[in-house]
Backbone bond lengths (Angstrom), bond angles and torsions (degrees), N, CA, C in turn:
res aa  C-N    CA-C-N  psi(-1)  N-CA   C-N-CA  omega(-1)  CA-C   N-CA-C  phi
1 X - - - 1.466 - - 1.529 109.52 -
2 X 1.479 124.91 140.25 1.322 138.00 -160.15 2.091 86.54 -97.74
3 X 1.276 83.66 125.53 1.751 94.17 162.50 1.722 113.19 -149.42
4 X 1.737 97.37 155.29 1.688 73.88 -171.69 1.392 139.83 -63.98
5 X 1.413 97.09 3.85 1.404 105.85 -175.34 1.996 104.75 -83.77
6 X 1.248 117.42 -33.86 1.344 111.39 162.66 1.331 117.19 -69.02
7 X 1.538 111.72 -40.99 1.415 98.66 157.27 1.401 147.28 -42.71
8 X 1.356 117.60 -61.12 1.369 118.98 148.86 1.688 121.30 -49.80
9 X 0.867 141.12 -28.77 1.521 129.87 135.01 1.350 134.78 1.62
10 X 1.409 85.38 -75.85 1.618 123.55 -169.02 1.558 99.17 -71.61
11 X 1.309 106.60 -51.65 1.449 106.72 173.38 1.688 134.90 -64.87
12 X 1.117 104.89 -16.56 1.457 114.08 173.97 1.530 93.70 -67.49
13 X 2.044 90.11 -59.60 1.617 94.91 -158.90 1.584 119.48 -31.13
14 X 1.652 97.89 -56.27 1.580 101.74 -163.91 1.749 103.69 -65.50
15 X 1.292 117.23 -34.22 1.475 111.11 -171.30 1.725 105.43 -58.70
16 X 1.681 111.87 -36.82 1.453 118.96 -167.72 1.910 91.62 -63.83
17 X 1.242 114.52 -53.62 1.673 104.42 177.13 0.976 131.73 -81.99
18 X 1.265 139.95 32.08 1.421 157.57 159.51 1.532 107.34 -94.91
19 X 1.446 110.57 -19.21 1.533 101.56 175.14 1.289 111.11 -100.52
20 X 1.393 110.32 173.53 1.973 116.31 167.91 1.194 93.61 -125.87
21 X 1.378 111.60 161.74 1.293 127.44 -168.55 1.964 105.56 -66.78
22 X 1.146 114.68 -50.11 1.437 114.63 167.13 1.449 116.44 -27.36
23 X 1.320 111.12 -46.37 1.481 106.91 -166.99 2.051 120.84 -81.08
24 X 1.756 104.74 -3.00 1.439 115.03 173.39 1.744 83.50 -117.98
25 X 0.835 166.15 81.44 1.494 179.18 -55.72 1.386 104.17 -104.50
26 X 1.124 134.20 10.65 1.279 115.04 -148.28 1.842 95.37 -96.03
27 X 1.418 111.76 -163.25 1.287 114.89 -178.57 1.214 100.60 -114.75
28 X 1.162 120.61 136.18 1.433 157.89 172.13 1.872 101.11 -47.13
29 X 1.148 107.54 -64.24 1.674 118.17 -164.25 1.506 126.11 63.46
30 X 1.215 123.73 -152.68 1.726 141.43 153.08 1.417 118.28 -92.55
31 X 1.707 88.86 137.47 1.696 84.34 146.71 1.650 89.93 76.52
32 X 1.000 125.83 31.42 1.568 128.27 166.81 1.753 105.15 -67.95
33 X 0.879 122.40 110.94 1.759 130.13 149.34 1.035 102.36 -77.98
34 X 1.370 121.64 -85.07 1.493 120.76 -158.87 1.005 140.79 -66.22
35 X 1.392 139.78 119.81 1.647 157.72 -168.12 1.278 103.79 -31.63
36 X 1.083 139.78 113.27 1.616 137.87 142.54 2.174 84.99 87.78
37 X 1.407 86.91 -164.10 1.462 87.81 177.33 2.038 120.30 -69.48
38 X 1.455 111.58 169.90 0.894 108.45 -169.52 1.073 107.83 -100.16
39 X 1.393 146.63 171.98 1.723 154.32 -178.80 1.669 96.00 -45.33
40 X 1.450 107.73 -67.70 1.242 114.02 175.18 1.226 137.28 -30.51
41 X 1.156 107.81 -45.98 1.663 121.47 -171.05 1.230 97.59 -95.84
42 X 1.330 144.16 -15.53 1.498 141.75 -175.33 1.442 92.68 -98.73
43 X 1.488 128.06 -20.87 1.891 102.42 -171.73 1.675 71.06 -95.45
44 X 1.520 135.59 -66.19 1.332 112.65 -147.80 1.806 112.38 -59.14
45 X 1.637 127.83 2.72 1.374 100.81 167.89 2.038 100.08 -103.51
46 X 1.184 102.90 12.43 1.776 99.09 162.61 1.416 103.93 -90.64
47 X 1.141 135.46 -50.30 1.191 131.67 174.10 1.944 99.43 111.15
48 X 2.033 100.19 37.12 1.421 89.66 151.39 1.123 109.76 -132.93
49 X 1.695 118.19 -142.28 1.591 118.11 -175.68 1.885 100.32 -92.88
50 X 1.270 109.80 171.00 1.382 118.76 -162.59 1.890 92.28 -86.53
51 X 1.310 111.74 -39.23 1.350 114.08 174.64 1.551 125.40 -67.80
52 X 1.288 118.27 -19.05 1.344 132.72 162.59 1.371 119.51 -63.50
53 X 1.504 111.63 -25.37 1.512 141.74 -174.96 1.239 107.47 -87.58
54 X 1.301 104.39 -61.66 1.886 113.74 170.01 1.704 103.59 -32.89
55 X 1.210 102.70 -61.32 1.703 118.36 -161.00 1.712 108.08 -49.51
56 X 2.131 99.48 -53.89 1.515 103.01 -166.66 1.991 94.26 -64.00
57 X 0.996 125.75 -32.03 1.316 120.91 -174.50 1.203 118.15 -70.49
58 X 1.224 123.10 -31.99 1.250 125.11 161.97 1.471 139.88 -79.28
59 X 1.392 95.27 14.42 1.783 115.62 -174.70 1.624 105.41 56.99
60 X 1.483 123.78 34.02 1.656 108.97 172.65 1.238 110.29 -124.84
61 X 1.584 117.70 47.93 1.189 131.20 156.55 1.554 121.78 -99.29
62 X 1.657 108.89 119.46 1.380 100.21 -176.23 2.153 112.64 -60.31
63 X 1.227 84.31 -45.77 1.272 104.34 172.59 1.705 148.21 -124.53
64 X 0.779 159.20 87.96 1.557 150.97 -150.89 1.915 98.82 -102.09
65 X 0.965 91.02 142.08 1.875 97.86 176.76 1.516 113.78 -99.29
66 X 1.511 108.20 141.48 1.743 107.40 -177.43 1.384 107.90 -47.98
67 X 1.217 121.54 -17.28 1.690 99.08 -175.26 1.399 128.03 -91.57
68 X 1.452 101.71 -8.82 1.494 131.90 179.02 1.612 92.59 -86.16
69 X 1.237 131.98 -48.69 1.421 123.93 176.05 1.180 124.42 -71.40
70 X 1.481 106.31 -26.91 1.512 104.93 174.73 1.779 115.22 -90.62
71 X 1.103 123.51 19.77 1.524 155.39 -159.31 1.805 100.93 -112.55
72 X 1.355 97.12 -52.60 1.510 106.82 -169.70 1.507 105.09 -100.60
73 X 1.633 121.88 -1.63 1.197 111.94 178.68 2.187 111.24 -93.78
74 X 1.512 78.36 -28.40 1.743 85.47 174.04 1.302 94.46 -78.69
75 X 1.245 157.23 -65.05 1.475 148.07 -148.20 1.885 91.36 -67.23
76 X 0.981 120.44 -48.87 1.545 93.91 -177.14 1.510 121.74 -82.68
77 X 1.172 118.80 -18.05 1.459 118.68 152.73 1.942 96.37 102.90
78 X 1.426 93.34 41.55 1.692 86.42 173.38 1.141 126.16 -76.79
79 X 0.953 141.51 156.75 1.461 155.68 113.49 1.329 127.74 18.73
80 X 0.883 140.26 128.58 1.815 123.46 160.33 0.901 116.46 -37.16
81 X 1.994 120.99 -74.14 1.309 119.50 -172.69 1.976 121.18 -49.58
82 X 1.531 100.26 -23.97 1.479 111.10 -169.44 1.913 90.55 -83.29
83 X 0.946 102.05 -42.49 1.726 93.04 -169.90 1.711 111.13 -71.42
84 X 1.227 101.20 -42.98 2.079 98.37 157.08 1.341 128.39 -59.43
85 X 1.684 102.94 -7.40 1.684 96.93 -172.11 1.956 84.67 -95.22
86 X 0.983 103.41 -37.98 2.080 119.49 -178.43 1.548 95.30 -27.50
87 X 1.624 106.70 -69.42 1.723 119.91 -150.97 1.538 94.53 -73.54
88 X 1.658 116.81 -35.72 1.544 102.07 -162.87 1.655 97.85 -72.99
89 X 1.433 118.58 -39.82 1.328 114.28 -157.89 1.988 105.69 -54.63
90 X 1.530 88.84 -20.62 1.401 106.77 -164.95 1.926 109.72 -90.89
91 X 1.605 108.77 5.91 1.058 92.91 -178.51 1.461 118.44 67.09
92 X 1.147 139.95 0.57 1.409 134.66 172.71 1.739 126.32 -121.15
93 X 1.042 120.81 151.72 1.537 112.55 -171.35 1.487 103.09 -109.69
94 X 1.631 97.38 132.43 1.140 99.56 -173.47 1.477 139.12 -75.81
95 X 1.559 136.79 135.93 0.946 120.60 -150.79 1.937 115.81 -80.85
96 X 1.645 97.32 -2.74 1.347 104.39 178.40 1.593 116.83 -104.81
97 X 1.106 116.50 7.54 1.141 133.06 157.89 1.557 133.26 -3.19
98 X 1.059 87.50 -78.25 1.940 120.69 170.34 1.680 100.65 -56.00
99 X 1.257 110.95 -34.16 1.262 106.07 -163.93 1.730 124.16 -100.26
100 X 1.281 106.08 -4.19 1.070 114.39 -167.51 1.890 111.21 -137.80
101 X 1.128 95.94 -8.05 1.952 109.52 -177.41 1.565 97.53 -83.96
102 X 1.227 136.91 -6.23 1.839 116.85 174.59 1.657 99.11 -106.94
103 X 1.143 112.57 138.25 1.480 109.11 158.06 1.546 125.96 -65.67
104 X 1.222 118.05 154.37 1.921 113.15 -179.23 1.014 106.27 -26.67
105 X 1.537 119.64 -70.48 1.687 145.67 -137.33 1.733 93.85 -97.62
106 X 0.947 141.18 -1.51 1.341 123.52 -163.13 1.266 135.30 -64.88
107 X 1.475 102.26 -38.79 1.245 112.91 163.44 1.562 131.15 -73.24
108 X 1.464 113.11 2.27 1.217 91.55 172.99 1.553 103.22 -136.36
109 X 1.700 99.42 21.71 1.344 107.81 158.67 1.832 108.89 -84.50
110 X 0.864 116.47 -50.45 1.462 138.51 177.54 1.947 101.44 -48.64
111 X 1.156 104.96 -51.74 1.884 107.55 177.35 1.295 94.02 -59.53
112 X 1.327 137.97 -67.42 1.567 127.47 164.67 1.468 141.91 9.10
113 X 2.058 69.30 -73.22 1.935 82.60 170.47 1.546 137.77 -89.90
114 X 1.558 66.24 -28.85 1.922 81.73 163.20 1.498 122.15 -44.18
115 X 1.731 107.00 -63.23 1.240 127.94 176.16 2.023 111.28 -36.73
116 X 1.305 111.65 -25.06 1.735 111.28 -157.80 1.504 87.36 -98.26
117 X 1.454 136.03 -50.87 1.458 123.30 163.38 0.751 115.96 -31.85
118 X 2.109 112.88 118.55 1.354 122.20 -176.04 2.106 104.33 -83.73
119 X 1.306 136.64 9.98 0.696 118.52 -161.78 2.139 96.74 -122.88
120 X 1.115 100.19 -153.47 1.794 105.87 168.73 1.385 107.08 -91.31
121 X 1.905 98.84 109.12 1.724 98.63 163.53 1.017 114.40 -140.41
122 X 1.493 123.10 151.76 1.394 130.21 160.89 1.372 114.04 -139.31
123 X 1.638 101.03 176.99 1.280 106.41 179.11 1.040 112.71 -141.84
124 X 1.986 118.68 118.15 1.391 127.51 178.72 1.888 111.81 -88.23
125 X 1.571 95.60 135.81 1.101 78.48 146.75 1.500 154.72 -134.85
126 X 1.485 143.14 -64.66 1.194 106.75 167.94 1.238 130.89 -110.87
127 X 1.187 89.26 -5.83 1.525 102.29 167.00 1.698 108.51 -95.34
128 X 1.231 130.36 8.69 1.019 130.23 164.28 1.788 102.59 96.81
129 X 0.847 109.52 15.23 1.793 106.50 166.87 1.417 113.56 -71.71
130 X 1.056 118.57 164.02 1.711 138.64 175.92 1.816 100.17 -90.27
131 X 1.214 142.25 72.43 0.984 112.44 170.78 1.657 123.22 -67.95
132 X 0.890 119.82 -41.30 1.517 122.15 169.43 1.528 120.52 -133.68
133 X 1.345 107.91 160.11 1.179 105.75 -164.76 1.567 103.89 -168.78
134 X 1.745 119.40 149.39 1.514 124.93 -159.90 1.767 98.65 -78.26
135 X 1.205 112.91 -150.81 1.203 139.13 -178.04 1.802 123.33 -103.96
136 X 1.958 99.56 -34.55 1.538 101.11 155.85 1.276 98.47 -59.48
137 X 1.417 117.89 -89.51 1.649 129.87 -164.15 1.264 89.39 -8.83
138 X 0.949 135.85 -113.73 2.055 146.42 -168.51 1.331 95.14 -6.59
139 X 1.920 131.77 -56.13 1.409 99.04 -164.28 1.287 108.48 -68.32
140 X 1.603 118.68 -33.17 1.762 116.47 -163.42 1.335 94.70 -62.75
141 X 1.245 136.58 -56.62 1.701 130.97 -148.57 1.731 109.19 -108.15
142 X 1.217 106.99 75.85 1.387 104.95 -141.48 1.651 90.33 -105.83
143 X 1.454 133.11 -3.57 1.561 122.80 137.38 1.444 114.09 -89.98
144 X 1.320 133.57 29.13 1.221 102.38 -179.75 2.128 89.82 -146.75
145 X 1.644 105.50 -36.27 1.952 87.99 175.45 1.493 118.50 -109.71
146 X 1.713 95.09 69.36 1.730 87.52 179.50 1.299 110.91 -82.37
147 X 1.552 98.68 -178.89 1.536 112.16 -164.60 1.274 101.75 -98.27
148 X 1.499 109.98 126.14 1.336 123.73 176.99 1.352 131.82 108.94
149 X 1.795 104.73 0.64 1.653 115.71 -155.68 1.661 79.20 -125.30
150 X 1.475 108.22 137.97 1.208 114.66 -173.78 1.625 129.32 -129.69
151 X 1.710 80.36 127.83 1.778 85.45 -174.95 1.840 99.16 94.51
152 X 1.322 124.93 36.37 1.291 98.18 -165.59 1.651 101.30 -91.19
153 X 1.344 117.05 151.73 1.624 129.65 -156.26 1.337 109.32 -102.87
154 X 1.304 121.12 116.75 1.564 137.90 -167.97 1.657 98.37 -63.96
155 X 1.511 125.95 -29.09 1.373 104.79 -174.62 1.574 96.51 -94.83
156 X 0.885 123.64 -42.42 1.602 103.01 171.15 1.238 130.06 -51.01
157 X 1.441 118.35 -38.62 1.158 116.27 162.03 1.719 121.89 -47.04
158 X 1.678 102.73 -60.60 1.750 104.43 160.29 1.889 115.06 -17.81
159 X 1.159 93.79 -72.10 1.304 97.70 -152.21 1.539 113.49 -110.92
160 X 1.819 116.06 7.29 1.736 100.82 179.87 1.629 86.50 -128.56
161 X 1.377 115.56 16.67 1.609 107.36 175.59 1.520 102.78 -115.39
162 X 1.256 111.99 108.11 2.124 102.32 -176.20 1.605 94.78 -74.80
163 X 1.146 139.56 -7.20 1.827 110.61 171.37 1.531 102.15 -78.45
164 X 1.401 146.65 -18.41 1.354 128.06 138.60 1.272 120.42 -1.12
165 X 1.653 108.76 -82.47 1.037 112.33 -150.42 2.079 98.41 -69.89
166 X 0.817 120.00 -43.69 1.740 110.42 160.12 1.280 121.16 -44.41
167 X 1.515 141.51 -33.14 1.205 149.38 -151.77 1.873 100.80 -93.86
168 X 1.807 101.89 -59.41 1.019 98.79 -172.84 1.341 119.61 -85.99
169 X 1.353 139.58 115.03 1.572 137.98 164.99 1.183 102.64 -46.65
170 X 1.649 100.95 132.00 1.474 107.38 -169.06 1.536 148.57 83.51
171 X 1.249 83.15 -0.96 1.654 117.88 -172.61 1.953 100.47 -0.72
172 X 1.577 94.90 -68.41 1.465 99.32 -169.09 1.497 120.20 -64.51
173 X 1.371 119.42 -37.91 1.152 102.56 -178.49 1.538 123.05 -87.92
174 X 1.285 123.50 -3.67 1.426 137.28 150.36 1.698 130.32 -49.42
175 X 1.439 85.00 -54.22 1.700 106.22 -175.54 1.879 90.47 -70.87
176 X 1.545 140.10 -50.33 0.915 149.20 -151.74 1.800 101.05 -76.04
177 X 1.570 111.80 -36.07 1.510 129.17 156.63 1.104 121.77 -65.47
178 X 1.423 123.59 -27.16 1.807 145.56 -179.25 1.807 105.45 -61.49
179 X 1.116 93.13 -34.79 1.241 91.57 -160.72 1.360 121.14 -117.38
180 X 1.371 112.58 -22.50 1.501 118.38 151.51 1.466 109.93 -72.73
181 X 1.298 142.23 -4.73 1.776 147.16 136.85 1.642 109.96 -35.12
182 X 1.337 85.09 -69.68 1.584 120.41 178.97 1.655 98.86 -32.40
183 X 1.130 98.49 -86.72 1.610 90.69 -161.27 1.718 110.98 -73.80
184 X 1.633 130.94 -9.15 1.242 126.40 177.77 2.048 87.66 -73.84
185 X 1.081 117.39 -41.27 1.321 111.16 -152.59 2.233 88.83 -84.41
186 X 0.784 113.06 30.27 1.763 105.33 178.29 1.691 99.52 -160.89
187 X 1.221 107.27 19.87 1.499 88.85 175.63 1.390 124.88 -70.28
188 X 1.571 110.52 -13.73 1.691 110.02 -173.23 1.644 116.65 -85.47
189 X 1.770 92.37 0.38 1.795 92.70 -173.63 1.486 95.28 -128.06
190 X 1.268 113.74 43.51 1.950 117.20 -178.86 1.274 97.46 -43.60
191 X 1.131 122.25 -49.87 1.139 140.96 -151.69 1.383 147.67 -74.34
192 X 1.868 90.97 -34.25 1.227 116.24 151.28 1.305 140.52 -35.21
193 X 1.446 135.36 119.09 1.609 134.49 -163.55 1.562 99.64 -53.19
194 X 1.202 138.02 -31.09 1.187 143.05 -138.03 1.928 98.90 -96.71
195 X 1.072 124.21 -48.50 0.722 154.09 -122.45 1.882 98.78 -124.36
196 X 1.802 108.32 -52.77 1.283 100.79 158.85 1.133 127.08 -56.02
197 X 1.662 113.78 -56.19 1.271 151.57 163.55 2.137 99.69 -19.32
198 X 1.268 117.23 -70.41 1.450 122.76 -179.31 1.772 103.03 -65.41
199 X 1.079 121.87 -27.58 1.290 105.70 -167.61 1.731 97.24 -94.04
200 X 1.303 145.72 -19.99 0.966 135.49 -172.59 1.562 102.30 -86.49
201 X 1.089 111.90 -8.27 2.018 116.40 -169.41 1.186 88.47 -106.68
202 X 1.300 133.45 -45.55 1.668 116.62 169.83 1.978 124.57 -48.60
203 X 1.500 87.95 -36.35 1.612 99.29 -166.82 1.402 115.31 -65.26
204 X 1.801 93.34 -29.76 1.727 97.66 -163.59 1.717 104.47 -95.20
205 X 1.937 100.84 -9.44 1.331 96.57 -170.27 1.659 114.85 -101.38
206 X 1.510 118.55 14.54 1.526 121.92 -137.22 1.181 97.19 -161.50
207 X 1.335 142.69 75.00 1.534 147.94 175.45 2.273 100.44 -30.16
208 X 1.304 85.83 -60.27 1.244 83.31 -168.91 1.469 117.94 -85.53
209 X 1.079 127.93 -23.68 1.697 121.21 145.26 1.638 107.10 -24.65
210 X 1.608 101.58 -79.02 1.528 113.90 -166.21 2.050 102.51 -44.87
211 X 1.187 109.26 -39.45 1.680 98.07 173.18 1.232 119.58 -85.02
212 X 1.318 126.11 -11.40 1.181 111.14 168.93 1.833 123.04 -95.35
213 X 1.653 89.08 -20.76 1.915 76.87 158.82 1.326 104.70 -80.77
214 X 1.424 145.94 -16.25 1.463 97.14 176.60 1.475 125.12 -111.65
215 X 1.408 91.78 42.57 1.650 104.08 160.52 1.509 118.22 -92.68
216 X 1.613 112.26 9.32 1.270 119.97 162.94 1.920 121.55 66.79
217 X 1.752 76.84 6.43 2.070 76.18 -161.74 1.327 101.81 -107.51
218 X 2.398 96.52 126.07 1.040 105.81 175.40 1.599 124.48 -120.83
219 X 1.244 118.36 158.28 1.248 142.51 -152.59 1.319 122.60 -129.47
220 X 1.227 122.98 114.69 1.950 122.42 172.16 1.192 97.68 -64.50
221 X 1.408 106.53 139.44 2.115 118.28 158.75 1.119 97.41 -49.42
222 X 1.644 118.11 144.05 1.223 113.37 163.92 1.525 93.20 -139.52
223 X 0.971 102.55 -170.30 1.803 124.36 168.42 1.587 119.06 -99.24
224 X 1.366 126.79 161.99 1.230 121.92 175.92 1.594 98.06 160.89
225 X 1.271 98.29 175.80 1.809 108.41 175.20 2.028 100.44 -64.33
226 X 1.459 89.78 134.48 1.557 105.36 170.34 1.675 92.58 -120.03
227 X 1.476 94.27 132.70 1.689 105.53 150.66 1.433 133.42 -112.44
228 X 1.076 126.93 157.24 1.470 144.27 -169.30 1.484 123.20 -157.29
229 X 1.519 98.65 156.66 1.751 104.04 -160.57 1.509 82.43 -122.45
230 X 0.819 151.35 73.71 1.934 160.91 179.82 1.505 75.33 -44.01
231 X 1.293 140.85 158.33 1.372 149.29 92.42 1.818 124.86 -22.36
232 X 1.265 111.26 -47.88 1.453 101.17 175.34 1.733 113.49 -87.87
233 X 1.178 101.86 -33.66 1.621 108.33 -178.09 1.370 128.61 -128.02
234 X 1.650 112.37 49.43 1.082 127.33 176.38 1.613 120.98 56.53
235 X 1.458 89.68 -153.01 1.390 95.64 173.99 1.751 122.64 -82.77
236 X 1.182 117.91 121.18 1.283 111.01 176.63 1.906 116.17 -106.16
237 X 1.367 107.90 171.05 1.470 110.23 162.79 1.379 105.99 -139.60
238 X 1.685 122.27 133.09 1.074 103.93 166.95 1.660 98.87 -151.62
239 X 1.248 123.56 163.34 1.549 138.62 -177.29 1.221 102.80 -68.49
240 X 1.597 120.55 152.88 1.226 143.86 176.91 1.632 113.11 -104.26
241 X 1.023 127.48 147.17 1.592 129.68 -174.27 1.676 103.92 -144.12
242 X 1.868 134.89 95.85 1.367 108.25 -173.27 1.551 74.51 -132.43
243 X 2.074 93.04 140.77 1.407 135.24 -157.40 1.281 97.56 -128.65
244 X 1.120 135.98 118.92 1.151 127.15 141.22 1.864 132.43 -86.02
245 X 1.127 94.74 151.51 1.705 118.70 -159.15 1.508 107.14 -72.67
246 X 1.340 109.57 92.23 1.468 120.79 174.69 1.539 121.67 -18.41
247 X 1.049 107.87 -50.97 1.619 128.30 -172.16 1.470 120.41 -97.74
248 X 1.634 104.42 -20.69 1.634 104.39 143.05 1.220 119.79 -166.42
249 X 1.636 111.02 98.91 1.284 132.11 177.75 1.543 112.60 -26.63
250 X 1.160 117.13 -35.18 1.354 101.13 -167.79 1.596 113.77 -81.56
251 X 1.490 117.26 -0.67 1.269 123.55 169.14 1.793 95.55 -104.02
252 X 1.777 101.95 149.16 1.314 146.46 -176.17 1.593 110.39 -117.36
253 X 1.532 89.70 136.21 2.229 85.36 -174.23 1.946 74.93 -121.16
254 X 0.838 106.40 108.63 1.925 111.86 146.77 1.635 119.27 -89.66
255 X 1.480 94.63 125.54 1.718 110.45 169.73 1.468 109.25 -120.03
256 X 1.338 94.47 141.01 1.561 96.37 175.27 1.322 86.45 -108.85
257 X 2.054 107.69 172.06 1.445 99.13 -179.60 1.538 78.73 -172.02
């Protein structure tokens, strides 16, 4: 029976024989049998035992630790997409994550596109910031995406800006949906300083934040009718659209329309 733990196995395996020893520095020698590198030479450039190696390949590890995976993901020389498929197969989140999921240019490829959407868009990312955002967006959210203020944070806005609660119809049961989003959409970085750090300043600053995280209830972003009381143009309704960013999942493009 296929489980991911034989899976990830299998997957080291083939990545470990796709290489030659030339290509992690080592020397090639005589008398090579074996395909790509050997058990040996792949645990001694992780820096464990070759039988520990045997085991993760053979799916009879109860457990392997991110640093042991992230050990065996530089010695074989993966990929991004190959090193995210490594940690998920493995059940674990990776601790380089944050650091390696945006491309160089992204952000000001993304202001680009943003800018050509004729409607309200932005794009949060994982901690829920606005990094960029069009020229509608600014008129609709006009205390919370001005021009020039940076990084400003959709749950703070929720809950430490009171013209929110005027702006959005429904205030409570939105914000109460806001945040069960919130934590379904960040569960793989609980952990993250960034991320603890915002949720403990929300808790102590936000009566109703603090009760609605610990009602524990979580929720995928979705789309649907949003309402609003604009100050200049009344009440509006308009649809929700949330995309995530090919090139780094952990950023979200929202359009209203």
């Amino acid at each position: 029976m296929t489980t991911s733990k034989t899976t990830l196995g299998s997957f080291i395996r083939t990545r470990r024989e796709r290489l030659q020893p030339q290509d992690v520095g080592l020397n090639a020698g005589s008398r090579r049998r074996a395909k790509g590198l050997r058990r040996e030479e792949l645990a001694a450039l992780c820096g464990i035992s070759p039988t520990w190696l045997t085991w993760i390949e053979q799916g009879r590890t109860e457990s392997t630790s991110a640093a042991t995976l992230a050990r065996i993901s530089h010695a074989l020389l993966l990929s991004r997409a190959e090193r995210e498929y490594l940690f998920e197969l493995a059940g674990i989140r990776d601790p380089e994550k944050g650091e390696y999921a945006a491309e160089p240019n992204i952000r000001a490829q993304l202001q680009e596109a943003v800018k050509l959407i004729q409607t309200p868009a932005y794009v949060l990312d994982y901690a829920w910031n606005a990094i960029v955002w069009n020229k509608h967006a600014e008129k609709l959210f006009l205390d919370w995406l001005v021009s020039g203020e940076a990084q400003p944070n959709l749950l703070n806005y929720m809950f430490l800006n009171p013209s929110a609660r005027q702006f959005i119809v429904d205030w409570p049961g939105r914000a109460q949906r806001l945040v069960a989003e919130f934590r379904g959409d960040c569960r793989g970085v609980m952990d993250d300083v960034t991320i603890t750090n915002q949720i403990d300043v929300l808790r102590q600053s936000s009566p109703e934040f603090d009760s609605f995280w610990g009602t524990q209830n979580v929720l995928e972003r979705e789309g649907g009718e949003r309402a609003f009381l604009h100050p200049g143009r009344g009440h509006m309704v308009l649809r929700q659209l949330t995309l995530r960013i090919g090139h780094s999942p952990n950023m979200k493009l929202i359009i209203l329309f």
